[in-house]
N, C-alpha and C positions, 0 to 999 in steps of 0.2 A: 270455289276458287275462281277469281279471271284469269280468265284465258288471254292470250296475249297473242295478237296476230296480227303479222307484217305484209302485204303486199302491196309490189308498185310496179308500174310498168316505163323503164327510161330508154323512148327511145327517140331521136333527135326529131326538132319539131325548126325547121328555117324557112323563115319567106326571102326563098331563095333568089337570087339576080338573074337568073335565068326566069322567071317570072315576068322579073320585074322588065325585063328587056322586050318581052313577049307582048308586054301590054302598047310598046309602042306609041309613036306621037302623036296619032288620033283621036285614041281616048285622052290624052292628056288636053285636047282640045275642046273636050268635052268639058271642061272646067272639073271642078272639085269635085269629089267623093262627098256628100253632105249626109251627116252623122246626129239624128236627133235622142239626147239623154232628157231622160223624165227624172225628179230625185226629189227630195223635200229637203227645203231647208229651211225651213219655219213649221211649226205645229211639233203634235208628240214625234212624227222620228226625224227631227232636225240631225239628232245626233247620228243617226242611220246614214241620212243624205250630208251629213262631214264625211262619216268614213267613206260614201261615194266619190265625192269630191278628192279626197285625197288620193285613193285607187285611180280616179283618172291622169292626176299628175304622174302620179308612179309610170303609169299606161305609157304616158306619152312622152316621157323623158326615156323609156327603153325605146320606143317604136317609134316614135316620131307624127308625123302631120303629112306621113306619106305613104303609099301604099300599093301595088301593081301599076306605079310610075306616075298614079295620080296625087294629087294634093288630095287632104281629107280637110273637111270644114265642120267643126262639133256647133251646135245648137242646145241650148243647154237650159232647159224649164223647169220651175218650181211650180210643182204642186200645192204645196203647204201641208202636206198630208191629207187632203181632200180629194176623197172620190172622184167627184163630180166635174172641181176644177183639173184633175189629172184630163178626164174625159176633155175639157178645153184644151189645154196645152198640147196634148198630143195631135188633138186634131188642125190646131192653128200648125205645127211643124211639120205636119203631112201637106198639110191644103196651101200654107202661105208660102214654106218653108222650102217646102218642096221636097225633103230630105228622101234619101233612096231606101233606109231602113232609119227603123227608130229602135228605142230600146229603155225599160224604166219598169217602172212600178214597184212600192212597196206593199201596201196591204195586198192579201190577195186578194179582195174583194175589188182590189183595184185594176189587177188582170182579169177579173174579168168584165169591168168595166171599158177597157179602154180595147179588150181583144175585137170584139165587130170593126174598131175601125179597119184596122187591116183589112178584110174582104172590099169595106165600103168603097177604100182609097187604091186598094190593091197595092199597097207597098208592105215589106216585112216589117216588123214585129215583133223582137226578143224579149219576150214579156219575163222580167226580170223578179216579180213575186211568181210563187208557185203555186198560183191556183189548177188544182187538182184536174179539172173538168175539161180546160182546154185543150189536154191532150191525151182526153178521152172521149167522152158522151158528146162534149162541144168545139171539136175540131173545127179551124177556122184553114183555109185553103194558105192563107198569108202570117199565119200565127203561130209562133213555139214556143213553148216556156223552158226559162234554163233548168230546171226542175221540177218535180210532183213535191206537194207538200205533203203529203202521206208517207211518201218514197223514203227516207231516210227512219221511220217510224216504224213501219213493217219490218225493218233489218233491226232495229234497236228491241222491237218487242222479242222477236227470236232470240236477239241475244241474248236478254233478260231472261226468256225462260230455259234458257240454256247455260248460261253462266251462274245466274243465280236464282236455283227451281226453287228455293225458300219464298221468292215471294211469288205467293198463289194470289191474292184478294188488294185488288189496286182502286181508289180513288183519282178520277180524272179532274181534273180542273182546268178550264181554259177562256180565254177571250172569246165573246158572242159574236164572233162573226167568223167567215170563211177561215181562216187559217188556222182557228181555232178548232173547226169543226171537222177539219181534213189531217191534222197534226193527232187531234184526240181517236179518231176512225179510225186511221191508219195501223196507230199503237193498238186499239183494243179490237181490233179486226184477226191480228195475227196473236194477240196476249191471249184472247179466249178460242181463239181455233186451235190452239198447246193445249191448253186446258187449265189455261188462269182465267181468275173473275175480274169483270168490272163491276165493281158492288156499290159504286153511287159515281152520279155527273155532274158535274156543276159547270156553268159558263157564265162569267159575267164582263160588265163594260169593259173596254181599254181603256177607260179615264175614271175607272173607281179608285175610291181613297180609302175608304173604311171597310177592310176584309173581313171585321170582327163579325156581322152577321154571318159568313158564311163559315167562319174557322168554327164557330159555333157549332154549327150544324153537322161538321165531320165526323165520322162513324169513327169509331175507337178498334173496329174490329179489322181494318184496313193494315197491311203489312207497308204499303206502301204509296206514296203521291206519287202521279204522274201528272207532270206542271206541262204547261204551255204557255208561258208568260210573255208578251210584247210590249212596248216603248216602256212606261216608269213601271209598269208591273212589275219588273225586276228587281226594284228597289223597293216598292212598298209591301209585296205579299210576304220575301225570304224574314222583314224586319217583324210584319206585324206577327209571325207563326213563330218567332221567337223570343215575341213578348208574351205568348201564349203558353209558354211553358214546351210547344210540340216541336221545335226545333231538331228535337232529336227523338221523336216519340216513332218518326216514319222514314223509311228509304223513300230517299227523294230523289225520283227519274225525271226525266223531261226532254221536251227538244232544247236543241241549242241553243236558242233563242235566250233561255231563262237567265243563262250566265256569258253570252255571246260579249268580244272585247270590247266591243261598244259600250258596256255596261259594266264590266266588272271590276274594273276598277275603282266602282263608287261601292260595290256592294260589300259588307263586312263579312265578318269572318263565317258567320252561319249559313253562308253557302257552301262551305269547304267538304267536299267530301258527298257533293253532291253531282249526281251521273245522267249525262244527257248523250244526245246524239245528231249528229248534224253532217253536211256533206264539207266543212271543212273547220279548220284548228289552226293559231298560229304554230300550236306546236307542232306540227308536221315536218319530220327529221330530212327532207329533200334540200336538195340543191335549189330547184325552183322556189321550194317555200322559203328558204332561210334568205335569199336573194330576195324578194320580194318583202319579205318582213323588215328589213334591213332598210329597204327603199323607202317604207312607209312609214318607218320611224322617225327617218328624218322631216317627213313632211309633218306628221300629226304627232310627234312624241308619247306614242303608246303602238299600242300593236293591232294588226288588223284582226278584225274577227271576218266572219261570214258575208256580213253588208259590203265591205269591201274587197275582199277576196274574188264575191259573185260578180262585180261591175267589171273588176279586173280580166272576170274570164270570159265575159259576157263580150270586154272589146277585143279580148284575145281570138275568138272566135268568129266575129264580124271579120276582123280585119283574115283572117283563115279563108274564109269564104269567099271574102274580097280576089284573095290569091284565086282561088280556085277557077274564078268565073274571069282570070286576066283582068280582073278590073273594069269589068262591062257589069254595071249593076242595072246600067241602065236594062238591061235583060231581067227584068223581074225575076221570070218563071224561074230561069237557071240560074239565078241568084239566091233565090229563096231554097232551092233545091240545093244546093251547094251547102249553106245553110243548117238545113232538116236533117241533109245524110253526112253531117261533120264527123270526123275522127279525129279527135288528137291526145296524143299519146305522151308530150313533154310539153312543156314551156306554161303548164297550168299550176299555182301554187296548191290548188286541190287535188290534185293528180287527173288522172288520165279520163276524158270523156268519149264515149261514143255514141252516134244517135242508137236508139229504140227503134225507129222508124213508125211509130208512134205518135212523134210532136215532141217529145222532148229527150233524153241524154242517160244514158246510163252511167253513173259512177261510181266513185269510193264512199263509203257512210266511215263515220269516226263515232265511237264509242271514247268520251272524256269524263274526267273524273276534274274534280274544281281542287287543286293542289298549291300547295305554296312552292317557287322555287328556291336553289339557294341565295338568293336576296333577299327572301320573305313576300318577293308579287306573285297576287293568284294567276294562273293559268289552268287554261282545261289539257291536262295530261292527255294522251292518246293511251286509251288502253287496248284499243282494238281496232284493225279496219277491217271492214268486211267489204271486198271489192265488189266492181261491177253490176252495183245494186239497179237492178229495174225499178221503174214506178207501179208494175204488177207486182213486183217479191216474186216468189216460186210460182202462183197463180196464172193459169192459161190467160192472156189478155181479153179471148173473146167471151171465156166466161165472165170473168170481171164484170168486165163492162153490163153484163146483163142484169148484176145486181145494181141499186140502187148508188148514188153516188153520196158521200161522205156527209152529213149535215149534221143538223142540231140533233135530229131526233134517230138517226141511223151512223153507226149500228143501234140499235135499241137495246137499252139496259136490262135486258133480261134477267141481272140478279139483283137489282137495286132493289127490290121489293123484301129479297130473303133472309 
């Protein structure tokens, strides 16, 4: 049976005018607040970098283009979904730009691309994909990520084997690269320290089309998929597995990602009834979220998922820190620090963060189920929140750390063989 658990913490979150007054006409003479966003809006997550896009209007019609008395000045680059060009972009808005924090990334590989520049340039760095490492093994002094991609999977695997101890023997599937490989770790990190299998792995491109060699290849003796699906993978793997006849042959888990709103509103119905996990939902019953969903409809006529939710909180959190430090960013150190040791407790449509002290944020994980409402549009129900998720889980951090970090070949399939 699901278990059904509610926790939230509301307690008021204002950048208050007493701040604002504090900050004074010096800093304001300091010119702008300048504000560097990294996003795609060309290549596969075009559609990621719209819902960014749009979360920054929403941002900026509550909040404004002002902030501890200063003006804020946004800078705004396309990567194209490119590595390498990320790597450009963020460096021209550090170097040319000048900008006092920047903030971006989708792929994780692309966090960890673009994290060195921080130290190089010595400005902060809200690296906005979740590559796992940066705020562990490869701490950078100027670098924090709004999440661990593992983080939300270590809570989802517990709850799997705890809500539902029927499935023992899982099949992992995911995209061959970083987020793939810390999304798939994460889950069978904690699925087999319960005492569930991972009995076969597969990873392949973000730009394959033709699943059938690999649906082929799936063990029949599997209880259940555990997906990792990014940009169209959402659309091509759920259709081709039920052209396959196995649409319903397997419980199908996964990160958020697989049915995140960006996407689901193109995917048909054979997703329905399929359970993922992620650090946020339109469906989230708050004040904060229902305001914000509401905001974002008018701009993009759908609903936000994750990709804009995370921009939303990401500038909710800048401009927090901004408060903290009176609007002296020009103060690196105790900017970045202001930053690193954030709390906030309202005004996030995900609910409530706090640092780790770590490098990145502890929150809520949501446990969703892909449901029709009553008008017939899919959404991911909330069936569960499990608060205050670490990016360790239960695990000592310094132990952690001493294992091996999340790749292609770690954890190691130790029952793929049986």
């Amino acid at each position: 049976m699901i278990r059904k658990l509610t926790v939230f913490l509301v307690v008021p979150l204002a950048f208050t005018l007493a701040a604002l007054l504090a900050a004074g006409p010096a800093l304001a003479a300091k010119g702008p607040i300048k504000i560097g966003l990294l996003t795609s809006k060309k290549g596969v997550l075009a559609k990621h970098g719209s819902d960014q896009m749009n979360a920054l209007k929403v941002f900026r019609e509550k909040f404004g283009d002002k902030v501890a008395g200063r003006d804020v000045k946004f800078f705004i680059e396309d990567n194209e979904s490119k590595v390498a060009l990320a790597v450009t972009r963020v460096r021209k808005m550090l170097t040319r730009d000048k900008v006092h924090i920047a903030m971006g990334g989708l792929f994780g590989s692309t966090g960890y691309a673009i994290a060195p520049l921080a130290d190089r340039y010595k400005t902060p760095i809200l690296i906005w994909s979740c590559p796992d490492d940066i705020s562990k093994r490869k701490r950078k002094k100027y670098a924090i990520t709004y999440f661990s991609c593992s983080q939300p999977m270590h809570a989802f695997a517990h709850w799997v084997r705890t809500a539902m101890p029927n499935i023992k023997k899982v099949i992992t599937i995911g995209p061959d690269y970083a987020f793939g490989y810390e999304s798939t770790g994460g889950f069978q990190q904690v699925f087999e320290d319960m005492g569930g299998k991972v009995i076969q792995k597969m990873y392949m491109p973000i730009n394959t089309v033709d699943y059938g060699p690999y649906i082929g290849k799936l063990r029949k003796d599997a209880d259940a998929l555990f997906l990792t699906l990014a940009a169209a993978q959402g659309l091509r793997l759920p259709k081709q597995l039920k052209e396959a006849g196995l649409a319903n042959k397997y419980v199908i888990l996964g990160n958020g990602t697989n049915t995140d709103e960006f996407v689901i509103d193109a995917q048909g119905d054979e997703v329905l009834g399929w359970i993922s996990a992620l650090i946020y939902s339109a469906d989230i019953q708050t004040k904060d979220n229902q305001d914000f969903v509401k905001a974002f409809r008018k701009h993009a006529k759908k609903d936000p998922g994750y990709y804009a939710e995370g921009y939303y909180g990401g500038l909710v959190s800048i401009y927090k820190a901004i408060e903290a430090v009176n609007g002296n960013v020009e103060d690196k150190d105790k900017f970045f620090a202001a930053l690193k040791n954030l709390k906030v407790t309202s005004g996030m449509p995900a609910g409530p963060r706090a640092s780790d002290g770590h490098g990145t944020f502890k929150m809520n994980v949501y446990v969703r189920m892909v449901m029709k409402d009553e008008t017939g549009k899919k959404i991911n129900k909330v069936l569960a929140v499990i608060p205050n998720v670490s990016q360790f889980w239960n695990y000592k951090p310094d132990e952690f750390m001493k294992k091996p970090p999340y790749t292609r070949d770690y954890p190691p399939c130790k029952n793929c063989a049986k």
